[in-house]
C-alpha positions as CSV (number, residue, x, y, z in Angstrom):
1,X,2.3,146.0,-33.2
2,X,1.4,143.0,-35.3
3,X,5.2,141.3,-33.7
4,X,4.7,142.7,-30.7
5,X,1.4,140.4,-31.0
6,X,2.9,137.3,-32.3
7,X,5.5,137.5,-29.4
8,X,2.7,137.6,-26.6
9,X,0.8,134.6,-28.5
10,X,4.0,132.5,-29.4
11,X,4.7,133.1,-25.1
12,X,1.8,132.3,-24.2
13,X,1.2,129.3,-26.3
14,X,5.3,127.9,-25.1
15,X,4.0,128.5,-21.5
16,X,1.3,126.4,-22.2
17,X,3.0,123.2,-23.2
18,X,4.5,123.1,-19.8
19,X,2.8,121.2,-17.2
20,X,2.2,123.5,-13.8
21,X,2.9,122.1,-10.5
22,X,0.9,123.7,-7.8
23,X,2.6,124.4,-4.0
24,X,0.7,121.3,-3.7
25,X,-2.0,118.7,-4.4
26,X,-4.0,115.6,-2.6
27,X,-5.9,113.3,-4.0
28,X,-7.2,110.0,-4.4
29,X,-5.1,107.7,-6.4
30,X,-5.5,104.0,-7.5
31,X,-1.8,102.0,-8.4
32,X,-1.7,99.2,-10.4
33,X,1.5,97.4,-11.1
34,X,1.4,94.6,-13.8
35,X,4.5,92.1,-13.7
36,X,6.0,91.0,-17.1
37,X,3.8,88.0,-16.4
38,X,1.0,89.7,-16.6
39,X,-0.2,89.4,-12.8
40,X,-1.3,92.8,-11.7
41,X,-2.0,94.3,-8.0
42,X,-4.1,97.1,-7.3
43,X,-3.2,99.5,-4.5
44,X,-5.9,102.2,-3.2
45,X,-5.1,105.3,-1.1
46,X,-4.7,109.1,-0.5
47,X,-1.6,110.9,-1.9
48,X,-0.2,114.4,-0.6
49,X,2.7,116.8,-2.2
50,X,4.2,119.4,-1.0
51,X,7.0,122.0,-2.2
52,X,9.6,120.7,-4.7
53,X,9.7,116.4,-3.5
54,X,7.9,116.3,-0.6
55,X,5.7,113.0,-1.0
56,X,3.4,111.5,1.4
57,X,1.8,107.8,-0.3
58,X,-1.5,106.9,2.3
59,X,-2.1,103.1,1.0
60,X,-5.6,101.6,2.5
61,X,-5.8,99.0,0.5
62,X,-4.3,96.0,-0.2
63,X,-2.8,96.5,3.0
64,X,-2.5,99.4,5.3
65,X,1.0,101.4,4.5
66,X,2.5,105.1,4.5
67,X,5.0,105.7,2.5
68,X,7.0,109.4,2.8
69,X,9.8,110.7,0.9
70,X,11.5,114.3,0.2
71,X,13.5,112.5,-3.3
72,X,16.5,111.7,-0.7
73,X,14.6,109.4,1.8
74,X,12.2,107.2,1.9
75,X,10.1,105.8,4.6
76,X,7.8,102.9,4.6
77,X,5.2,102.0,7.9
78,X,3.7,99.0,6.7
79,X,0.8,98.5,10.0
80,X,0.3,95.1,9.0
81,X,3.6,94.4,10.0
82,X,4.4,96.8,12.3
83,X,7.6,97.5,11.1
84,X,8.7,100.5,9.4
85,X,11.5,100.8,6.9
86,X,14.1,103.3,5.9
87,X,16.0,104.0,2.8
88,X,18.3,106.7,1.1
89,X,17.8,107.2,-2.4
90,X,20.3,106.6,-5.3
91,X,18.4,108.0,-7.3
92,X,15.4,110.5,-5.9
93,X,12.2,110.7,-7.6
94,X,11.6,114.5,-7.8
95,X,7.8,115.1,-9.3
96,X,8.4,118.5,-10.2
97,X,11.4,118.2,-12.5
98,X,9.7,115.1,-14.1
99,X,6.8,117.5,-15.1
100,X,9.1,120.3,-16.1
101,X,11.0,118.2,-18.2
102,X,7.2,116.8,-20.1
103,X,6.9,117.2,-23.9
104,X,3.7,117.2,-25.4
105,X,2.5,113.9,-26.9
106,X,-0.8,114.0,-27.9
107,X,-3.9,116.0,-26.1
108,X,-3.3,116.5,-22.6
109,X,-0.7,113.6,-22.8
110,X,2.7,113.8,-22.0
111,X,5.9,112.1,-22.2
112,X,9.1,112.6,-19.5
113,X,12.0,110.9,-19.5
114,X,13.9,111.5,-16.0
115,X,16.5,108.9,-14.6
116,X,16.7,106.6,-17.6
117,X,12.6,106.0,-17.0
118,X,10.4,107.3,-19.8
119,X,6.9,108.4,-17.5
120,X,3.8,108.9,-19.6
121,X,1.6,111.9,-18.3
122,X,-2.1,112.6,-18.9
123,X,-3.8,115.6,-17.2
124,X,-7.6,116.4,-17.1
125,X,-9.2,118.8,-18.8
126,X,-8.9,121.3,-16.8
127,X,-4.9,120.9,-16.9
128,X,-4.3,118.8,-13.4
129,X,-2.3,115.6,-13.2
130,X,-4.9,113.0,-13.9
131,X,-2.2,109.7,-14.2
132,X,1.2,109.0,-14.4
133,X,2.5,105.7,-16.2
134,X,6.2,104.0,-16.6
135,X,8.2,100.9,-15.9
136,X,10.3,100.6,-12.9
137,X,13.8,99.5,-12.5
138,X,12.1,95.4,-12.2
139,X,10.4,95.9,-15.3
140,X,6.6,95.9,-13.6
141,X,4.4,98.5,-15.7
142,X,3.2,100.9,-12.9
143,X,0.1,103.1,-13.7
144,X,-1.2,105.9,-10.8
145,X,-4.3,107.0,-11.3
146,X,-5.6,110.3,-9.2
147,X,-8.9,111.1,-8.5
148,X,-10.6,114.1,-6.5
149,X,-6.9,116.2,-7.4
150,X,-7.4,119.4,-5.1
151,X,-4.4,121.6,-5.9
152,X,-3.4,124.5,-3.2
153,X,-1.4,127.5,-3.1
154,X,1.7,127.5,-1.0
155,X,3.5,124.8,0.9
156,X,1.5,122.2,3.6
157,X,3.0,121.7,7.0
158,X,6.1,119.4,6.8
159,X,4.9,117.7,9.8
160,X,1.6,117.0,7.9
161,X,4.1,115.0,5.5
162,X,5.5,112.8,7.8
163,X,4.8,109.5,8.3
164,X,4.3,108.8,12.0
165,X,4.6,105.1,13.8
166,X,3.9,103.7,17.3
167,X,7.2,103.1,18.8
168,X,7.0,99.3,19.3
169,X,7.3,99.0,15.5
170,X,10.2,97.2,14.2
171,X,12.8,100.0,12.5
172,X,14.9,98.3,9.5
173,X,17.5,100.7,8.5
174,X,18.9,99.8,4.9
């Protein structure tokens, strides 16, 4: 009994160093990306996932821009422009495995590396994604920080992650 015991604990307790991933999440999130020279931008917005890489960015502030992706594609409307922009990915940015592949650090701090980028994770007390940090591939530290996280069952609407456009915008295909 006393094995049978230490089994169910040891389970439980490997289960629990693993970050969970809800069907998905939206929040509030703050982005700021600091240059090697120290200059930093601060982007405000609403963030939505969905399913395994489904990624919907909502920026309101410096400037107004939607940014969608399913880790394959991305797509940027930037309405201060009026131009949208369309990309496929080298190399996808799939949240989920990133967060699988998360090691303990310290309390509630993780560390990932996916890609060749080492991603820093801290989740809130309750056990939701509270901020990502890494460096991207121009060396410009990038810290999200999410705010009012609301984590649903199931998957959202794929048309609810899409990033719709007037159709005088300018389309850029790269």
């Amino acid at each position: 009994m006393k094995i049978f015991l230490m089994i169910v604990l040891f389970g439980a307790f490997l289960n629990a160093e693993n970050i969970t991933l809800p069907g998905h999440f939206e929040a509030q999130f703050v982005q700021t990306v600091t240059n090697p020279d120290h200059k930093m931008i601060r982007y405000r917005g609403k963030v939505v996932f969905s399913e395994r890489n489904l990624l919907k960015w909502s920026y309101t502030e410096p400037t107004k821009k939607e940014v969608c992706t399913d880790g394959r594609e991305v797509l940027v409307v930037d309405h201060d422009l009026e131009q949208t922009s369309a990309y496929r990915i080298d190399k996808g940015f799939d949240l989920t495995q990133i967060l699988q592949s998360a090691k303990p650090y310290k309390e509630d701090i993780y560390i990932a590396v996916f890609s060749g980028k080492r991603y820093t994770i801290q989740l809130d007390p309750k056990g939701k994604l509270q901020s990502i940090a890494y460096y991207d591939d121009l060396d410009n530290k990038v810290q999200i920080l999410f705010k009012m996280m609301q984590y649903g069952n199931g998957y959202l609407d794929a048309e609810k992650m899409k990033c719709n456009y007037p159709v005088n915008y300018d389309v850029i295909r790269g």
